[in-house]
C-alpha positions in Angstrom: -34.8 25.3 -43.2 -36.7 27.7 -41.0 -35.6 30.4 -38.8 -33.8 28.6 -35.6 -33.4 25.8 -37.5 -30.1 23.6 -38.6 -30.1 24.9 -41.9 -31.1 28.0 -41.8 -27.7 29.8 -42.5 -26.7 27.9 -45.3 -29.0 29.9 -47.6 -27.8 32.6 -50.8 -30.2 34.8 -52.5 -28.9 35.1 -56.4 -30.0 37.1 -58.5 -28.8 36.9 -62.3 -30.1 40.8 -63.9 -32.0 40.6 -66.7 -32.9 36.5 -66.6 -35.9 35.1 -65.7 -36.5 31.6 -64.5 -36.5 29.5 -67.8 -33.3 30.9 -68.7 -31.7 29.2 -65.9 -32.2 25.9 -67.8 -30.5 26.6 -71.0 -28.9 29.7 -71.1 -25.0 29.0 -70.4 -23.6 32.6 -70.6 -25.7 33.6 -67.7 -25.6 30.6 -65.3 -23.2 31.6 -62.7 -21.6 28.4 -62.0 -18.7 29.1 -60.2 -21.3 30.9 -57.7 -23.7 27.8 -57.5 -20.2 25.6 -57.4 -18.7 27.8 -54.5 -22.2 27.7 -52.6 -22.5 23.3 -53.3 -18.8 22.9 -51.7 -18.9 24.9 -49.1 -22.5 23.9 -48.1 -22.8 20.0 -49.0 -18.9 19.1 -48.8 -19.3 18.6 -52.2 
């Protein structure tokens, strides 16, 4: 996943204002899921 490499495109910076890491893990109104979704199927075929 380095510069050059085969993955190295298939990368998204997110940034959810006002959350910090731990509310990532239980905080359902702020998780953006259709983002991560979107970024899973287009990336892994998912």
């Amino acid at each position: 996943m380095t510069k050059g490499g085969k993955y190295a495109g298939n990368k998204e910076l997110l940034i959810i204002p006002n959350a910090v890491h731990t509310d990532l893990y239980d905080r359902l109104d702020i998780i953006p899921f259709d983002k991560i979704e979107s970024f899973f199927k287009t990336n892994l075929g998912v």
